[in-house]
C-alpha positions in Angstrom: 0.0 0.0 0.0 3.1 2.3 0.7 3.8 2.4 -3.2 0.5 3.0 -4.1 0.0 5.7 -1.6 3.2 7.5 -1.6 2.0 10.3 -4.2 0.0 13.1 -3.9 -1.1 16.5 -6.5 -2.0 19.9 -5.6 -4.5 20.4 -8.4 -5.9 23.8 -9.1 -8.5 23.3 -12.6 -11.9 22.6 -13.8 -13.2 18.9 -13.8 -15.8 18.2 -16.2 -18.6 16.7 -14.3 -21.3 14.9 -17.1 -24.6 14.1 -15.4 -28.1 13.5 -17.5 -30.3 16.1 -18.6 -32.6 17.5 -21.0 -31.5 19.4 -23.9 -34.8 21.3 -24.0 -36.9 22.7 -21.4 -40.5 21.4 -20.3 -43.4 23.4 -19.0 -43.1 22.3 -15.7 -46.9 22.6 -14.8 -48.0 20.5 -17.7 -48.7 17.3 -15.4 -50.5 19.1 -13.2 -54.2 20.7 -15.4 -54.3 21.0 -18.7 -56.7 24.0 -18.1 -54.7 27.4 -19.9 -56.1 29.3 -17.1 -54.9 26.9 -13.9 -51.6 26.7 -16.0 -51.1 30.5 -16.1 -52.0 31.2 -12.4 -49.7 28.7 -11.6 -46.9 30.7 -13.8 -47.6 34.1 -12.4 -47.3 32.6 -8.5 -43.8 31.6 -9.5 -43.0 34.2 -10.9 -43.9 36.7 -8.2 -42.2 34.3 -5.9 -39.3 34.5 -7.9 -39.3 37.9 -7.9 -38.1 38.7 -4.0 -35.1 36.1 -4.4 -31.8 38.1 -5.3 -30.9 38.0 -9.0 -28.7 35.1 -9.9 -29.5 33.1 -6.5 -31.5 30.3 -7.8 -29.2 29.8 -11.1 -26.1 29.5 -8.4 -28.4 27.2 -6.2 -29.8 25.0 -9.0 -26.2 24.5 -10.3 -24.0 24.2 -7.4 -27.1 21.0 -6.1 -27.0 19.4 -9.7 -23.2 19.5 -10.5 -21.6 19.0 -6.9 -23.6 18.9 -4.1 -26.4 15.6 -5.3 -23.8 12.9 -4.8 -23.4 14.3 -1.2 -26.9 14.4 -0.4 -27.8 11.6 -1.4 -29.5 8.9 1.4 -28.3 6.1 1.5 -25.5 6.9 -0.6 -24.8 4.6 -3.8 -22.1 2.4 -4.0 -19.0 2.9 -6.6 -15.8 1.8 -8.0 -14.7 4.3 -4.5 -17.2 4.5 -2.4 -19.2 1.6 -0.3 -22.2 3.4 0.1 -21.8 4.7 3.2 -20.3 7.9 2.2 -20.7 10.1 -0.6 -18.1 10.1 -3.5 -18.3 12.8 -6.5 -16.5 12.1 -9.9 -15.8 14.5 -13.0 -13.2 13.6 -15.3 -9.9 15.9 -16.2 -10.9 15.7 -19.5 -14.6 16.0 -21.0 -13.9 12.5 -23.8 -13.6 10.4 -20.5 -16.6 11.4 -18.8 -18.2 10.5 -22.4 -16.9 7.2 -22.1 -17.1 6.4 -18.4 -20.7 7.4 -18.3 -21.5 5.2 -21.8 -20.6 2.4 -20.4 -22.7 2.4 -17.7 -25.4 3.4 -19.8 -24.8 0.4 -21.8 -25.1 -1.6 -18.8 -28.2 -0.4 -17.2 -30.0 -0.2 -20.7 -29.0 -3.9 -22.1 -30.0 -5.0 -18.7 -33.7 -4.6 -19.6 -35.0 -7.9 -21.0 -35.9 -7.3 -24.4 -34.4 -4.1 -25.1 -34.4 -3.8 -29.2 -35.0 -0.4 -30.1 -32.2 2.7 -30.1 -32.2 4.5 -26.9 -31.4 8.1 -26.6 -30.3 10.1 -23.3 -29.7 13.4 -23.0 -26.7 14.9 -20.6 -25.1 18.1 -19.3 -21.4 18.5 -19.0 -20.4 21.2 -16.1 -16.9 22.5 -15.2 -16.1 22.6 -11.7 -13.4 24.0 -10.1 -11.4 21.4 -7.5 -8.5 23.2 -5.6 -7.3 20.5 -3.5 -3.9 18.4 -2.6 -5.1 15.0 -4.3 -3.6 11.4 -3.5 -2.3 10.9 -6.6 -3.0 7.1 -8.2 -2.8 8.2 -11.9 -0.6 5.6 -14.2 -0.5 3.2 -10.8 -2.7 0.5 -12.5 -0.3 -1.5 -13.7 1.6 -2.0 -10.7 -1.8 -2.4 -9.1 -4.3 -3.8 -12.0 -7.3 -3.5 -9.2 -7.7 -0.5 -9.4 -9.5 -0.4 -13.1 -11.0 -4.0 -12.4 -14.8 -4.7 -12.8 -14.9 -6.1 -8.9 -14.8 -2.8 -6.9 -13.0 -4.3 -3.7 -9.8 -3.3 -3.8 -10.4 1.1 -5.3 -13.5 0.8 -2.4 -10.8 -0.7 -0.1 -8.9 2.9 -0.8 -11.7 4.8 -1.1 -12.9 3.9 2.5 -9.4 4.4 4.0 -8.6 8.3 2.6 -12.1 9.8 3.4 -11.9 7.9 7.0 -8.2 9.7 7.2 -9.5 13.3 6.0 -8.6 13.4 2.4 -10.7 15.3 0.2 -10.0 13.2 -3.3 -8.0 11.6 -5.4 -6.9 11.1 -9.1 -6.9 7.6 -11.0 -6.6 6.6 -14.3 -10.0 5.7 -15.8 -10.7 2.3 -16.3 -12.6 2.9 -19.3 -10.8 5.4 -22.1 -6.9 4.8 -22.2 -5.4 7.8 -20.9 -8.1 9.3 -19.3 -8.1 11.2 -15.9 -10.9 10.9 -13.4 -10.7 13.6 -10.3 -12.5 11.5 -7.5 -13.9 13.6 -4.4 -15.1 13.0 -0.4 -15.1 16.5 0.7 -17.0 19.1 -1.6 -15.7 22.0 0.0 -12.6 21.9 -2.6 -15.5 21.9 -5.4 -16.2 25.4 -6.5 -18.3 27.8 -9.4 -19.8 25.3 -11.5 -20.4 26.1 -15.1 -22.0 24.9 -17.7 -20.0 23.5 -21.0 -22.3 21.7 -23.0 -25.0 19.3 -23.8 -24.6 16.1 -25.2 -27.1 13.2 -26.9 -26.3 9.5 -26.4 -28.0 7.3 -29.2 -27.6 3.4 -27.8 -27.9 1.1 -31.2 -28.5 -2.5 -30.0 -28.3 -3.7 -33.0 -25.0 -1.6 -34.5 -23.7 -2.6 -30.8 -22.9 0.9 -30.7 -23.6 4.6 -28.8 -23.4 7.8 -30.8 -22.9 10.7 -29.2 -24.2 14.4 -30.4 -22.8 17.9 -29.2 -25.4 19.4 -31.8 -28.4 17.5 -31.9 -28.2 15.5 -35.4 -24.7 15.7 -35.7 -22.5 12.5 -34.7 -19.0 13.7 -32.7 -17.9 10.3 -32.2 -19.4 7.0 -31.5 -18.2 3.7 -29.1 -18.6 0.3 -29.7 -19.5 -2.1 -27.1 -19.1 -5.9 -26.9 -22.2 -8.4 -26.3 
């Protein structure tokens, strides 16, 4: 464990955080009445409610819950490649292509896991920088020396995981198991998380049959596209 651990970054960047979305807004009252009327008295209550909150204070609130502070709020928390579930763990990737890939793959898996799933699936996500200024333990380019850390069975990385947020780290770096190269930034503590922003919206189009995802900055138009085994 002392070669593993020995290593540690003082990072000072934006992490790309990719999380699902919606690329275009929904009238948020159209489950409730369909009557035009009920619909627009609805409307005008929120926005007079609206209208005694400081400019820019909900944007900043709605960002900062969706891009950092959900995987910390989150009862009971879920389980991960470094987390056991019983604290929270946030990832974002150094580079925007690995969160594409990280997050496709488990797309892949939780789509092909329903039973008779045939027809092209398409999700919609929202890609966020966040600043992290924080000293990181530092397990980047480590896998080889210890393959565990990018294997399927979470043990071992959870193993780690437990013991630096029980000692007071805030994060960590590791190599991502799922695009060669890649960087993921993994964090306990969201206090070194800071101004969110958005970057960009992306579409993922799962082809079950091509064995394939496609994915879209501008709706209709393919960036790139990963293939995926049976």
């Amino acid at each position: 464990m002392r070669d593993l651990l020995n290593v540690a970054r003082d990072l000072d960047q934006d992490i790309f955080r990719n999380i699902v979305s919606l690329r275009e807004t929904q009238n948020l009252f159209d489950d409730l009445d369909a009557d035009e009327i009920s619909t627009e008295v609805a409307i005008q209550a929120e926005m007079r409610v609206k209208e005694t909150i400081p400019s820019g204070f909900l944007a900043r609130g709605f960002h900062y819950s969706t891009a950092i502070g959900y995987p910390f709020q989150t009862e009971p928390f879920m389980a991960s490649r470094f987390g056991d579930g019983t604290y929270g763990v946030w990832y974002g990737g150094l580079e925007l292509e690995t969160t594409v890939f990280e997050t496709v793959y488990h797309m892949v898996r939780n789509e092909l896991a329903v039973e008779g799933m045939t027809e092209v699936v398409v999700r919609d996500r929202a890609v966020y920088r966040v600043h992290c200024r924080a000293v990181l333990m530092d397990l980047v380019d480590k896998e080889e020396a210890f393959p565990l850390l990018i294997a399927d069975d979470y043990a071992f990385p959870q193993e780690i995981g437990r013991r630096l947020h029980h000692e007071g780290h805030p994060g960590l770096l590791a190599s991502s198991a799922r695009r060669k190269g890649g960087i993921n930034g993994v964090i306990f503590n969201p206090e070194v998380l800071h101004n969110p922003q958005n970057d960009c919206l992306l579409t993922y189009r799962l082809d079950p049959h091509r064995a394939q995802v496609a994915i879209e900055r501008q709706p209709g138009q393919e960036w790139f596209s990963i293939s995926f085994g049976p």
